[in-house]
C-alpha positions in Angstrom: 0.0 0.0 0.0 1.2 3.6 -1.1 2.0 5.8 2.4 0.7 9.6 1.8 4.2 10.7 1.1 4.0 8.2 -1.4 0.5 9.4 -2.9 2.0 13.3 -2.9 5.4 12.1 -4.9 2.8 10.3 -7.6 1.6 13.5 -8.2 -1.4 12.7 -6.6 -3.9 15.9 -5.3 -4.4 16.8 -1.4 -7.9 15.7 -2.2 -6.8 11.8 -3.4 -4.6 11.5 -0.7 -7.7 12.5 1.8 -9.5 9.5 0.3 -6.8 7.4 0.7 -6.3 7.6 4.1 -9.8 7.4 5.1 -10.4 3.8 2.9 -7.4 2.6 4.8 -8.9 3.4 8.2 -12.9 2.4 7.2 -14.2 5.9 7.2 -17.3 6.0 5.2 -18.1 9.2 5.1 -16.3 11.4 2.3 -13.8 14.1 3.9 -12.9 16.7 1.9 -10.3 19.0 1.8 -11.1 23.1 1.6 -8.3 23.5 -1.2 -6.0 21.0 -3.5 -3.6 23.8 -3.7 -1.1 25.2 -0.6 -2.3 27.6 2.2 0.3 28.2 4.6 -0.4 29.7 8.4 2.3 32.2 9.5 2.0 33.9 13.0 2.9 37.1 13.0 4.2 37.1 17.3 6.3 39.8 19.0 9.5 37.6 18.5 8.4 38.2 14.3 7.1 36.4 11.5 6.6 32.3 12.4 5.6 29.7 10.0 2.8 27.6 12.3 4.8 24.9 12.4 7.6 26.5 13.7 5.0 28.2 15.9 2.8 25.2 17.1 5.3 22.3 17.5 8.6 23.7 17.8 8.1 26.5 19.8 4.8 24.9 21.6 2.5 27.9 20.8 5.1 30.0 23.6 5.6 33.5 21.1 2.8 35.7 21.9 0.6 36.0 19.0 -0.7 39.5 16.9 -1.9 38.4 13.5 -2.3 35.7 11.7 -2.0 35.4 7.6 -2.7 32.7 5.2 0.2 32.6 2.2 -1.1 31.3 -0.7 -5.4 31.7 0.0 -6.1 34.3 -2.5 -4.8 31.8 -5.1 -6.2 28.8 -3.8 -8.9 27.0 -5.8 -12.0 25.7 -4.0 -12.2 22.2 -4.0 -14.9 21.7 -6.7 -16.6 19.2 -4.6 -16.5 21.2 -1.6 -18.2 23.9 -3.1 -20.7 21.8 -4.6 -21.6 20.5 -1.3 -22.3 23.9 -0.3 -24.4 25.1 -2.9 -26.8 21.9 -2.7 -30.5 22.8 -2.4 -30.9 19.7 0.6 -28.4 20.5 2.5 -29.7 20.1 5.9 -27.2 22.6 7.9 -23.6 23.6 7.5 -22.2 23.2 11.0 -18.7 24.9 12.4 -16.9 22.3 14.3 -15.5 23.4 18.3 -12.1 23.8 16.3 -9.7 27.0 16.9 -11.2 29.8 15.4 -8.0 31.3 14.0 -5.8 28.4 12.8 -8.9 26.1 12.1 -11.7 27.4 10.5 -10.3 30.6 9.4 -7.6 29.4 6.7 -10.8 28.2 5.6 -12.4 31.0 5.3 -10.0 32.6 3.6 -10.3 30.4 0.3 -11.7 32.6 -2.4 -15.4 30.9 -2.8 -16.0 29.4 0.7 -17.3 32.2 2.8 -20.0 33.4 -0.1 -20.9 29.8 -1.0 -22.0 29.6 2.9 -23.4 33.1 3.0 -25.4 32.1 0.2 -26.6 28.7 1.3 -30.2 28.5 2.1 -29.1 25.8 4.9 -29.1 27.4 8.7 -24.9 27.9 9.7 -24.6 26.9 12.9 -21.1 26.8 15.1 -20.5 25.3 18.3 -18.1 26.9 21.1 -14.7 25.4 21.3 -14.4 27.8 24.9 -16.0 26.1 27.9 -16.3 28.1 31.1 -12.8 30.9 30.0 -10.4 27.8 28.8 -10.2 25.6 25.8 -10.1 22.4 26.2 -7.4 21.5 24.5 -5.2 23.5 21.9 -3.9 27.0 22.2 -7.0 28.7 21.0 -7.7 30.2 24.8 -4.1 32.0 24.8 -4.1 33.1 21.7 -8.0 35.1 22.0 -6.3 36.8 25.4 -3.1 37.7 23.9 -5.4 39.1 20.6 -7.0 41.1 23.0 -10.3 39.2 23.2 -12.5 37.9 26.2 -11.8 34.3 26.4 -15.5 33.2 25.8 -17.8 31.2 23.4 -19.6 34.6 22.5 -16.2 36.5 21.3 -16.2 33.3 19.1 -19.8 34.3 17.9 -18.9 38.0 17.2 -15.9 36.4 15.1 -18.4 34.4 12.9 -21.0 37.5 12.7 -22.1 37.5 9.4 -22.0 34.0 8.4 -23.6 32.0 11.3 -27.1 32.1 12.4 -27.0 29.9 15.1 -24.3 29.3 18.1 -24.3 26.6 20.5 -22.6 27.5 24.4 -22.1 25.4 27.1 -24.3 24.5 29.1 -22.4 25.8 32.0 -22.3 28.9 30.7 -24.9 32.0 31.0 -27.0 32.6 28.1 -25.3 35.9 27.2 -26.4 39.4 25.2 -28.2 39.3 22.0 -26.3 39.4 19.5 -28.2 40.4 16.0 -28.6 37.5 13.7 -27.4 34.9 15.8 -29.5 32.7 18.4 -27.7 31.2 20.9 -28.2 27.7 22.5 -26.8 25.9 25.5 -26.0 22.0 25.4 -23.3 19.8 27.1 -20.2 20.5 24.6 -17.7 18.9 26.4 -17.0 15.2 24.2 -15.5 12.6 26.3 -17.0 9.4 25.0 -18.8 8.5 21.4 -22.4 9.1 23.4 -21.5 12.8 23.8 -20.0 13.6 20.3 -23.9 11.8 19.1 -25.5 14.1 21.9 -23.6 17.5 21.0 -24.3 16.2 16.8 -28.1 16.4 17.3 -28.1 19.3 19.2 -26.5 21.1 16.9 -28.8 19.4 14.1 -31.8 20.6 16.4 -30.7 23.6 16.6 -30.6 24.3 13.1 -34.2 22.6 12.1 -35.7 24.9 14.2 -34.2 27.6 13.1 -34.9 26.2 9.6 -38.6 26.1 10.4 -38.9 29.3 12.9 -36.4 32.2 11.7 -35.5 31.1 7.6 -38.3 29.5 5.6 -37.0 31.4 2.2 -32.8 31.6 1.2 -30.3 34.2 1.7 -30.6 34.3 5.5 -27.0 35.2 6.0 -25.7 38.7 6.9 
């Protein structure tokens, strides 16, 4: 069997490899990358210009952060797939994963295509907190909001996705907080420590979207 590495030096695309790896560990579902071309992370920190590797595994996430760029986004192509995936007429919900909102779902973001193809979707966008009570719970993503300048909470996250989302799901340990226009907020248990609560947190998150689907959006072009 062909190892990634192996895949890449064929000449194969990010996308190929992607299925590769997930027939050889039995994942049915399709994964898909954002891009089949490079988008690098750099940290901009008050030590200078880091690439995130450098950043995140050599230097342990330690620089304190001011600004992150993506080389190489403005030039990416969409995967055609991705964006088709986006733009379908069933889609059900497009849901932003707990992930860091700077280093995860940003680069994402940045991809020429993505952030108008959910914008545009008639599907309700609906992100769930990756800050649980002032910490993430694992990652850097708590450190990096403070030393940005940002309250360490799930509702900065919101304000960060203003525009996109219509839907945010907080802990359940935390306070409902302010309105925030366009966005309804709902608590559940987002903590994942066994298969049962990654199921739990999946249909809230589906819940929360079908009702906004029925209540707030029964025609398109509900974003911004």
């Amino acid at each position: 069997m062909w190892s990634a590495a192996d895949c890449w030096r064929r000449g194969a695309t990010l996308s190929d490899v992607t299925a590769r790896m997930c027939r050889a560990l039995g994942i049915a579902v399709r994964v898909l990358p954002m891009s089949d071309d490079p988008v690098r992370t750099r940290v901009l920190t008050t030590e200078g210009w880091l690439e995130f590797q450098e950043y995140f595994v050599h230097r342990r996430c330690e620089p304190v952060v001011r600004e992150f760029t993506f080389a190489g986004a403005e030039l990416a192509r969409v995967q055609p797939d991705a964006l088709a995936a986006l733009q379908r007429d069933d889609l059900r919900a497009i849901i932003i994963c707990p992930s860091n909102p700077f280093v995860s779902i940003e680069p994402i973001l940045a991809v020429p295509g993505i952030h108008a193809a959910i914008q545009q979707s008639d599907a309700p966008v609906i992100a769930v907190t990756p800050i649980i009570g002032g910490k993430a719970i694992k990652g850097p993503a708590a450190k990096m909001m403070a030393e940005l300048g940002l309250a360490v909470s799930g509702v900065a996250v919101a304000r960060r996705y203003a525009g996109i989302i219509d839907g945010f799901i907080i802990d359940r340990e935390d306070p409902i907080p302010d309105p925030l226009p366009g966005v309804t907020f709902t608590r559940a248990a987002t903590l994942m420590n066994s298969t049962d609560d990654r199921e739990r947190l999946a249909h809230a998150a589906l819940q929360a979207a079908d009702t906004l689907s029925t209540h707030q959006h029964p025609t398109g072009g509900h974003h911004g």
